[in-house]
PAVOTOR-866795 format. One line per field, with one value per residue (C-alpha): residue number from 1; x, y, z. Coordinates in steps of 0.02 Angstrom, whole numbers, plus 50000, padded with zeros to 5 digits. Example, Ala and Ser with C-alpha at 12.3 -4.5 7.8 and 13.67 -1.06 7.14 Angstrom:
2
seq = (1 / 2)
X = (50615 / 50684)
Y = (49775 / 49947)
Z = (50390 / 50357)
end
This chain:
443
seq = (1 / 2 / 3 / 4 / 5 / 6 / 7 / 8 / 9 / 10 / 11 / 12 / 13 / 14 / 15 / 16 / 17 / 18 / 19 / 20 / 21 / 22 / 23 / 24 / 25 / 26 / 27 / 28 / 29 / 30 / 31 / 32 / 33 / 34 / 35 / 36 / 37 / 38 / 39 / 40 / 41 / 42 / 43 / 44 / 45 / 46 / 47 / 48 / 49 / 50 / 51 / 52 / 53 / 54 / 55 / 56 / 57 / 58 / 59 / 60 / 61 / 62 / 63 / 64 / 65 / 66 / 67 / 68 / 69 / 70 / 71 / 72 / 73 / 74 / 75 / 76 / 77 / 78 / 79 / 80 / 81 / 82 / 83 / 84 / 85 / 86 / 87 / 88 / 89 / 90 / 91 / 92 / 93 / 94 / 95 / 96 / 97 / 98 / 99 / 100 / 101 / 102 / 103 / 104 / 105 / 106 / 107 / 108 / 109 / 110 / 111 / 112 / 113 / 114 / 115 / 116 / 117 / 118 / 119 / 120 / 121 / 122 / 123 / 124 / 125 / 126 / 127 / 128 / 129 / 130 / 131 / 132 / 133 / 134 / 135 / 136 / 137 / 138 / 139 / 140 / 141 / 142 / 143 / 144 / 145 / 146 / 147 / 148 / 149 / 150 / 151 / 152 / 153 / 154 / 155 / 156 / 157 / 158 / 159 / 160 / 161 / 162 / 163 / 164 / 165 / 166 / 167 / 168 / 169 / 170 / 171 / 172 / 173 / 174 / 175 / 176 / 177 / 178 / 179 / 180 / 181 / 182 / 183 / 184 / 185 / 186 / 187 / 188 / 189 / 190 / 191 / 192 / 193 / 194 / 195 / 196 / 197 / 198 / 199 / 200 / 201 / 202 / 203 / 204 / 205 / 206 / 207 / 208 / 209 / 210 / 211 / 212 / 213 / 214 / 215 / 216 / 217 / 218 / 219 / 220 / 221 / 222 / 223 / 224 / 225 / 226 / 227 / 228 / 229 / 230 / 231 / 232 / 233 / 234 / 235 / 236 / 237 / 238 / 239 / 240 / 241 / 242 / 243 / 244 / 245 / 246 / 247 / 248 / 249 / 250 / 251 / 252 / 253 / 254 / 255 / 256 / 257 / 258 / 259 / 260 / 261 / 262 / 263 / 264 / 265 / 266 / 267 / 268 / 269 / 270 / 271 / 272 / 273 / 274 / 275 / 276 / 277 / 278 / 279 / 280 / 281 / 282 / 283 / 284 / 285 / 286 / 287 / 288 / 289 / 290 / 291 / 292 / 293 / 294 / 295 / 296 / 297 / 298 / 299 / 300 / 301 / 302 / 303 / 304 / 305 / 306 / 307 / 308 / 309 / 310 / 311 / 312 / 313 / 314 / 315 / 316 / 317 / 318 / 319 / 320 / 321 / 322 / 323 / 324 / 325 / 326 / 327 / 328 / 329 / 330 / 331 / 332 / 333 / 334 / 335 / 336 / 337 / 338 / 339 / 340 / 341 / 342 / 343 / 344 / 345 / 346 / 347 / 348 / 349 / 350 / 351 / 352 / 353 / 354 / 355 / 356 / 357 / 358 / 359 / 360 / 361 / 362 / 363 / 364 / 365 / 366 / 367 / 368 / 369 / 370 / 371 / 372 / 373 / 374 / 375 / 376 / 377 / 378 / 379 / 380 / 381 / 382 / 383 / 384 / 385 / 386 / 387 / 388 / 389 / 390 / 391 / 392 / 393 / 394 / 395 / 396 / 397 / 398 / 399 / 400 / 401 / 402 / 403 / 404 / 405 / 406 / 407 / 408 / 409 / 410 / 411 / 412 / 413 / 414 / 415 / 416 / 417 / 418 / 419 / 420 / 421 / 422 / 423 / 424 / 425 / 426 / 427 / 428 / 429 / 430 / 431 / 432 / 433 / 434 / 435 / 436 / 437 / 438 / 439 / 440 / 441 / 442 / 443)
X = (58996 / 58827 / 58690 / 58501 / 58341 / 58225 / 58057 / 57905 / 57719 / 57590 / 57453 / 57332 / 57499 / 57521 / 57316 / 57342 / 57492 / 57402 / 57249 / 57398 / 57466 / 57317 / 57254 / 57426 / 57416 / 57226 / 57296 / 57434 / 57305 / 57161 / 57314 / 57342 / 57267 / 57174 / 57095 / 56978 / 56890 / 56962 / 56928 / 56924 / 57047 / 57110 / 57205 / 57322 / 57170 / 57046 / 57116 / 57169 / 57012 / 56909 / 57042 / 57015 / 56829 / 56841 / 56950 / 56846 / 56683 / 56625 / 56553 / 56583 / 56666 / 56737 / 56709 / 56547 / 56602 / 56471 / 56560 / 56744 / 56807 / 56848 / 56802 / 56954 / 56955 / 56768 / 56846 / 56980 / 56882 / 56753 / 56917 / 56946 / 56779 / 56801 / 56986 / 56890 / 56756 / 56834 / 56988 / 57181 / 57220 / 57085 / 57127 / 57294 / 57252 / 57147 / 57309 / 57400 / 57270 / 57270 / 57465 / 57440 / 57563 / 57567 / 57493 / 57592 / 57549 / 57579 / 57455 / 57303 / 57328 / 57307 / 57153 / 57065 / 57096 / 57024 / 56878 / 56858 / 56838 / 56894 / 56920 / 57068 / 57033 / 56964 / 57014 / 57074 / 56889 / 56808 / 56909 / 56852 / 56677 / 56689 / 56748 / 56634 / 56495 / 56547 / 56536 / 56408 / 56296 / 56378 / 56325 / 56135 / 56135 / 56220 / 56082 / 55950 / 55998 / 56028 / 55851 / 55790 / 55937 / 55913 / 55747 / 55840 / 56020 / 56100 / 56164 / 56359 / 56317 / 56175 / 56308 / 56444 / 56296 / 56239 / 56415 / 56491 / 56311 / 56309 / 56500 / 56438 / 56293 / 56339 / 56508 / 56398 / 56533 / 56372 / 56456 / 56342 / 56355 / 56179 / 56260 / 56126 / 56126 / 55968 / 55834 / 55801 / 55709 / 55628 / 55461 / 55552 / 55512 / 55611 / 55780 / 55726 / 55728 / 55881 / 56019 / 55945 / 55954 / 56115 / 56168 / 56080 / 56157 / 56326 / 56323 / 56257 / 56421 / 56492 / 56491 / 56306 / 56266 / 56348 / 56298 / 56102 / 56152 / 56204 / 56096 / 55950 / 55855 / 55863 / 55883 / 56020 / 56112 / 56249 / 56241 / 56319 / 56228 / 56056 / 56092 / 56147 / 55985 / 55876 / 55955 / 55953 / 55773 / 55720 / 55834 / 55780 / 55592 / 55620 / 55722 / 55573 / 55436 / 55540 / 55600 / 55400 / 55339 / 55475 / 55469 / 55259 / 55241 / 55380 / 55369 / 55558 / 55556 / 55403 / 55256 / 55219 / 55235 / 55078 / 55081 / 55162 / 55292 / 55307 / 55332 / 55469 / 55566 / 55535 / 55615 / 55761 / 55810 / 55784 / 55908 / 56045 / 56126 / 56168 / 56334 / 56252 / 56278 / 56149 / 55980 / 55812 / 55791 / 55907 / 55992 / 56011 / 55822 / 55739 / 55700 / 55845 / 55751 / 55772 / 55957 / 56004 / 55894 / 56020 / 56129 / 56108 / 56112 / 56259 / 56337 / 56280 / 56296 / 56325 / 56379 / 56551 / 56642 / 56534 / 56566 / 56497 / 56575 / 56513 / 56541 / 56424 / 56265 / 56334 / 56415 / 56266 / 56154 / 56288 / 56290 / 56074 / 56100 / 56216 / 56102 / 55949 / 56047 / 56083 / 55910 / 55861 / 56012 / 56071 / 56252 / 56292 / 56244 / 56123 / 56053 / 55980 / 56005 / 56198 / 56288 / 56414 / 56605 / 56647 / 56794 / 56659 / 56584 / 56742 / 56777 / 56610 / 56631 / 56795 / 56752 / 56592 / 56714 / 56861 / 56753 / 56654 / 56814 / 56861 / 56703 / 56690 / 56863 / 56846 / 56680 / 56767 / 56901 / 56793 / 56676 / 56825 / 56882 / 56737 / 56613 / 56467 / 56316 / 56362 / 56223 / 56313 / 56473 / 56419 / 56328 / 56476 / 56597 / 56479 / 56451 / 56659 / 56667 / 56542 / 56595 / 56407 / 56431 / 56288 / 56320 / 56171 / 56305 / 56447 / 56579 / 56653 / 56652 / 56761 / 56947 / 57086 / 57097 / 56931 / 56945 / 57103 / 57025 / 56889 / 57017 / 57073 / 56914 / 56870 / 57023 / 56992 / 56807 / 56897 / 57007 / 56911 / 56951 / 57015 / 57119 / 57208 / 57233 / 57296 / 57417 / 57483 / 57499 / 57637 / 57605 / 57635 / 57650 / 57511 / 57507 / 57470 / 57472 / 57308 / 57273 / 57128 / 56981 / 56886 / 56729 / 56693 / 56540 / 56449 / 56302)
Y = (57635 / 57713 / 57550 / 57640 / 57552 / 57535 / 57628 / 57498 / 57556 / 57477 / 57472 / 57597 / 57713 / 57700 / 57747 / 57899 / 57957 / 57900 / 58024 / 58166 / 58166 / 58171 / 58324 / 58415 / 58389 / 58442 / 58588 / 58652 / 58613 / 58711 / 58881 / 58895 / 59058 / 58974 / 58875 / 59032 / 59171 / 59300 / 59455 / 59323 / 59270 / 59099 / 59092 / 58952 / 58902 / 58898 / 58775 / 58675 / 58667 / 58642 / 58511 / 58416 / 58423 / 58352 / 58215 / 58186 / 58181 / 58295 / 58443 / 58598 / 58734 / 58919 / 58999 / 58946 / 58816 / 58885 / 59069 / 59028 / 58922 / 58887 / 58737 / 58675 / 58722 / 58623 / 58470 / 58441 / 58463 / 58319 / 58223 / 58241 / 58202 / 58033 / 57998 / 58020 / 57888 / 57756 / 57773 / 57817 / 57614 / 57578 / 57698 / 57671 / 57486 / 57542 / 57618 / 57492 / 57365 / 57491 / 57470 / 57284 / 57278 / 57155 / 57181 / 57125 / 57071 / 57209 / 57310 / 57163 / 57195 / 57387 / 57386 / 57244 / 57367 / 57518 / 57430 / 57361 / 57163 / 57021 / 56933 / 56930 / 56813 / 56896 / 57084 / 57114 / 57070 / 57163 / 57329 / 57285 / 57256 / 57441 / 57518 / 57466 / 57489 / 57657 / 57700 / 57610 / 57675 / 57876 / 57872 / 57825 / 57945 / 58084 / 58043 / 58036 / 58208 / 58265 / 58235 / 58359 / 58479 / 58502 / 58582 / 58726 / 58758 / 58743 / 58571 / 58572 / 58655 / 58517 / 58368 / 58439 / 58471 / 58307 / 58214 / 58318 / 58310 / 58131 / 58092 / 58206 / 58131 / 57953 / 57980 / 58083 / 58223 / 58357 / 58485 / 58590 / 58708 / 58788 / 58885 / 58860 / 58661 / 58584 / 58727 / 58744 / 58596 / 58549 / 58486 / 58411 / 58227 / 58180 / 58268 / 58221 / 58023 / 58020 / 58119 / 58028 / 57853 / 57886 / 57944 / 57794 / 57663 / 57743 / 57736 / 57568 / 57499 / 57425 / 57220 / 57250 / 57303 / 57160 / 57029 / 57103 / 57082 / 56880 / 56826 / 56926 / 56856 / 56920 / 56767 / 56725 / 56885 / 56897 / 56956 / 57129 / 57137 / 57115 / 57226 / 57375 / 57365 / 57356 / 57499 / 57599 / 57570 / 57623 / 57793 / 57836 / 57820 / 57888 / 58029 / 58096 / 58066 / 58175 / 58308 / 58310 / 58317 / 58484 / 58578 / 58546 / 58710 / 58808 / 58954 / 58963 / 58768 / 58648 / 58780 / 58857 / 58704 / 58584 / 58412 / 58321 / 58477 / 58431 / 58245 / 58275 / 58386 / 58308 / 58130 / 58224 / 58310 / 58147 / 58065 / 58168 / 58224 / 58021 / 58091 / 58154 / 58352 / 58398 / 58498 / 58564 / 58661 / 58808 / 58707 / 58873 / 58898 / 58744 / 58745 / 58689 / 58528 / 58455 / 58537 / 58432 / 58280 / 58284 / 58294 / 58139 / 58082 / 58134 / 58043 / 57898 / 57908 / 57796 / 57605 / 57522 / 57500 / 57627 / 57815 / 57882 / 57926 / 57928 / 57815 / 57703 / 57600 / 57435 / 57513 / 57607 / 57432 / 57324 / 57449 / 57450 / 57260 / 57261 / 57382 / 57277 / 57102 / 57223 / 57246 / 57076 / 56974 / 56894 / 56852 / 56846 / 56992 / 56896 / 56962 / 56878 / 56709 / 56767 / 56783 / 56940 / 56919 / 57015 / 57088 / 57181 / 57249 / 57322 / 57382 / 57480 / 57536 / 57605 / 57704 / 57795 / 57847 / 57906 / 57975 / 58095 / 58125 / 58190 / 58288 / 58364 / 58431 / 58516 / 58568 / 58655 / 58728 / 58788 / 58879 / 58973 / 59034 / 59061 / 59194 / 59093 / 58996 / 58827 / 58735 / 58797 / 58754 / 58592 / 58570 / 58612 / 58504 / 58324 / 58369 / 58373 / 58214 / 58149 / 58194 / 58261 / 58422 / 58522 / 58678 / 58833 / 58955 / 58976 / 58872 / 59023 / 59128 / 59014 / 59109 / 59028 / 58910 / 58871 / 58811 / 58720 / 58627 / 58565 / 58519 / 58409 / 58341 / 58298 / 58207 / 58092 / 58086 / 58004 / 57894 / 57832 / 57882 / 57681 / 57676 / 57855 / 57783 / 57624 / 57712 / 57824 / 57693 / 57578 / 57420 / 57275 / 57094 / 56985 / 56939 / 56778 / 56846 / 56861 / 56944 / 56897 / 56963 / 57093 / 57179 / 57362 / 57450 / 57549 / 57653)
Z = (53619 / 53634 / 53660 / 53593 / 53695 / 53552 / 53607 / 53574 / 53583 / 53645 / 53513 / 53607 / 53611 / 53421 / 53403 / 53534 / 53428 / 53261 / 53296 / 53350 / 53205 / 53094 / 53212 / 53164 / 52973 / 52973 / 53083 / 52959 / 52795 / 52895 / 52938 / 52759 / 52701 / 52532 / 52645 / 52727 / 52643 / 52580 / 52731 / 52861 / 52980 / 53041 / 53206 / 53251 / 53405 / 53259 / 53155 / 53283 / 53364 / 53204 / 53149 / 53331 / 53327 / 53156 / 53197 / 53347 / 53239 / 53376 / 53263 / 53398 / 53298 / 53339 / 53174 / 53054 / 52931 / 52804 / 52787 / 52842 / 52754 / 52557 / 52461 / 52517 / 52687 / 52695 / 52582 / 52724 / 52871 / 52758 / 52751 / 52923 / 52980 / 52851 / 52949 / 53112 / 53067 / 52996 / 53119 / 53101 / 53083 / 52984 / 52863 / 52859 / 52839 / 52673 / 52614 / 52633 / 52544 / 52400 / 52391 / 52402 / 52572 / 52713 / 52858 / 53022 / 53176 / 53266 / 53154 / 53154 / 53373 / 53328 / 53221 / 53346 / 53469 / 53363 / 53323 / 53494 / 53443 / 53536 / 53405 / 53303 / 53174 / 53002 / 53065 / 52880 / 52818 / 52933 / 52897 / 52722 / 52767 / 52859 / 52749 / 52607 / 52712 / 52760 / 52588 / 52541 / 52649 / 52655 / 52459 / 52455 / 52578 / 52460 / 52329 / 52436 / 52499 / 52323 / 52268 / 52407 / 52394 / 52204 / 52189 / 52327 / 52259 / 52094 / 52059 / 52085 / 52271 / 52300 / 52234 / 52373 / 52489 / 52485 / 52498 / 52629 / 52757 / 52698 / 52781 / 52927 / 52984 / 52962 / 53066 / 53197 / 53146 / 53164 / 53041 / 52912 / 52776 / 52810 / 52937 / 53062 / 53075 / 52994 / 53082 / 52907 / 52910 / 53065 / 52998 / 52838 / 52860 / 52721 / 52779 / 52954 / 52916 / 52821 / 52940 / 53082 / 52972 / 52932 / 53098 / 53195 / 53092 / 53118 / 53295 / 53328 / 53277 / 53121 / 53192 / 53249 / 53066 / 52996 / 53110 / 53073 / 52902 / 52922 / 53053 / 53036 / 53176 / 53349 / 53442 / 53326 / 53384 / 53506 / 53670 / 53624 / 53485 / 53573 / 53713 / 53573 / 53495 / 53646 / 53741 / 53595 / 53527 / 53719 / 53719 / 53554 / 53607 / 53781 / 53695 / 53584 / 53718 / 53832 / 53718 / 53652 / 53833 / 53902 / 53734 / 53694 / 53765 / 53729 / 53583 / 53542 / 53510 / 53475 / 53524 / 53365 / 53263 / 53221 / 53273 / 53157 / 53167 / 53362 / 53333 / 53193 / 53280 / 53467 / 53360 / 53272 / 53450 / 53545 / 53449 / 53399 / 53580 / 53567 / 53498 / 53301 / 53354 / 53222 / 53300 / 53204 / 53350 / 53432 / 53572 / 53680 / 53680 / 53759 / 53928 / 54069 / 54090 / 53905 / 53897 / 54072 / 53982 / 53835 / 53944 / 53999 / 53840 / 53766 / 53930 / 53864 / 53697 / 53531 / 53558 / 53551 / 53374 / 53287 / 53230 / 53400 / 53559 / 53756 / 53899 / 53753 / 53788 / 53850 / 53974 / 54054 / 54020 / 54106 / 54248 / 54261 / 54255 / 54391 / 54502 / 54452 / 54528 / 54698 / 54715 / 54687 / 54786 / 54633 / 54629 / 54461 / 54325 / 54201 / 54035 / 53886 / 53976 / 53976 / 54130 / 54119 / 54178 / 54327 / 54205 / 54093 / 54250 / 54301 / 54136 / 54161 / 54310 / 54270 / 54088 / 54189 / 54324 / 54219 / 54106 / 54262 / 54343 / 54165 / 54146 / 54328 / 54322 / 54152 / 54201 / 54373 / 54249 / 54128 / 54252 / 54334 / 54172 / 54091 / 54121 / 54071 / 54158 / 54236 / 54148 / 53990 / 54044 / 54095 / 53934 / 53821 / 53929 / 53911 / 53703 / 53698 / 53775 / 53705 / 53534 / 53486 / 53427 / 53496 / 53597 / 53683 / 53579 / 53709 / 53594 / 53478 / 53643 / 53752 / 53819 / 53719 / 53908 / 53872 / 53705 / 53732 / 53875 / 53768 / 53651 / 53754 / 53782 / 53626 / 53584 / 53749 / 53701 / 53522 / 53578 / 53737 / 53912 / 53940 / 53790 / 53840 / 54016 / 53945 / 53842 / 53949 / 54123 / 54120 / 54062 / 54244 / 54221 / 54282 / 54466 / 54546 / 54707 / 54811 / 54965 / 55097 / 55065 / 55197 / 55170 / 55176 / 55217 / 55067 / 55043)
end
């Protein structure tokens, strides 16, 4: 008699396996030779790693998405990008509201977790509330595209324009069909202001936009919620002041341009290396300062629950706060008259230094492989974690190690460096048991 042990996931296993398989069917659709140009060739490492980036909403690509591909080739990495955004649960949950079936237990635990809420209640609305805001807000931002692409491009190619930049920018995917980003239109205000609209409200988070929506007053707001907005009002400022204060100067970038020029693409630069992957500006041609600035910033990146990737902004905030109560011998970790549990300051502690063990030892892979400067290197590592997209032109000349490694990356940048270790550690039992406490001398 042969007894079978029933495997059960955890839900963070089904989303790591979820996102896997979604990477393999964009794979397979991506190798099929309608899907590239006819005289151009697709390697197995292409579409995988233009499927991945895709999935990942990270935007880095190997061969130009403009030239390579067919209409169908760019229609599934759009579909991808879509996938990537919303989620692998959360779409499947759409499905599965489409074909009017119940949604178990098991399934609610999986999307909370995707979404990263604590609360369980009312998961089903808020996938529906996501998902029509998703929409929503991806399709006034296809017409208001459409209106500027019209007068440039005949009007089917401005329509599929305007959808498929739309999906990109508000999922911080970072893909194009110019070929060249948006460089196009660095001192376009009115292209300026929408990507970065769309790609700002799609990486604050979808339960920020919803409680902004309902409360609409910021004392009213929760804790998360007011900490989201503050961090990222003061990065996006800090982001164009800095880019606008290293570039002024330089002729490849900002230093030909007038002022309003400057300011427009100083803004556009400050704010997409928070995990958007768009630039106005040729990313291997600003100085070393602004490229170790955004850096920085694609570190940090978008916030929790949203489109965007990075260690996210509550995490570095609860971390400053937690530095800022050293310095002034506070015991407990206080913002917004809100006292923060030790658990959340563990839980930052511990995504900053999984995700730099993660980046360090790519980084030291990367630069024995790869023939290229470290600052480079470096760069390209952080935008694959960080799922932002931008690159100083190395990506398409990575070794097929090289590429896989940021692969890899990108997928962990996806799913979340404490959801993959989650998934993949063994799951204990709580413990009761407490041992005596001894201090231990740091700094």
């Amino acid at each position: 008699m042969v007894i079978r042990k029933k495997i059960i996931l955890s839900p963070t296993q089904v989303l790591v396996i979820g996102y896997l398989v979604v990477i393999t069917i964009g794979t397979l659709l991506l190798s099929l030779p309608f899907a590239t140009v006819k005289g151009a060739d697709t390697t197995l490492m292409d579409a995988l790693f233009t499927a991945t980036s895709a999935t990942a909403v990270t935007g880095l690509i190997v061969v130009n998405t403009a030239s390579h591909w067919t209409f169908f080739g760019k229609i599934v990495i759009m579909l991808l990008i879509q996938i990537g955004g919303f989620g692998f649960m959360t779409t499947s949950t759409l499905v599965m509201l489409v074909l009017r079936k119940k949604i178990s237990l098991k399934e609610r635990l999986i999307i909370q977790e995707e979404l990263n809420t604590e609360n369980l209640t009312g998961i089903i609305r808020l996938v529906r509330y996501v998902v029509f805001l998703t929409l929503g807000l991806e399709a006034l931002g296809a017409i208001l595209l459409f209106l500027r692409f019209l007068p440039i491009m005949p009007p089917g190619q401005a329509v599929f324009f305007s959808i498929f930049h739309a999906v990109s920018a508000f999922n911080n995917a970072g893909f194009d069909l110019f070929g060249n980003s948006l460089e196009g239109f660095t001192t376009d205000w009115y292209i300026v202001l929408v990507i970065t609209g769309l790609f700002i409200i799609g990486g604050i988070g979808f339960t920020v936009i919803a409680e902004i929506y309902s409360c609409r007053r910021f004392k009213h707001f929760s804790l998360h919620t007011k900490v989201v907005l503050t961090i990222s009002l003061l990065l996006i400022v800090l982001g164009t002041l800095v880019i606008f204060g290293l570039e002024y100067n330089n002729p490849e970038t900002l230093g030909d341009l007038n002022l309003s020029g400057k300011i427009a693409a100083a803004y556009f630069q400050g704010v997409t290396p928070r995990t958007a992957g768009f630039n106005t500006i040729p990313i291997g041609k600003m100085t070393k300062a602004s490229q170790f600035f955004i850096i920085i910033l694609m570190f940090i990146g978008a916030s929790s629950g949203s489109t965007g990737g990075g260690v996210k902004t509550t995490t570095v905030g609860t971390l400053l706060l937690v530095v800022w109560a050293l310095i002034k011998k506070r015991d407990d970790v206080v913002v917004f008259q809100r006292r923060l549990s030790y658990m959340t300051i563990f839980k930052a502690l511990s995504v900053v230094m999984i995700s730099i063990l993660i980046i360090f030892t790519v980084t030291m892979v990367l630069a024995v492989t790869e023939k290229f400067a470290f600052l480079d290197i470096f760069f390209e590592t952080v935008s694959a974690f960080g799922t932002v997209g931008l690159s100083t032109g190395i990506t398409g000349k990575l070794s097929s190690i090289g590429q896989l490694f940021i692969i890899v990356t990108m997928f962990i940048g996806r799913v979340g460096p404490m959801t993959l270790a989650i998934a993949i550690g063994e799951q204990r039992q709580k413990t009761f048991i407490r041992f005596p406490e001894e201090k231990l001398m740091i700094g």
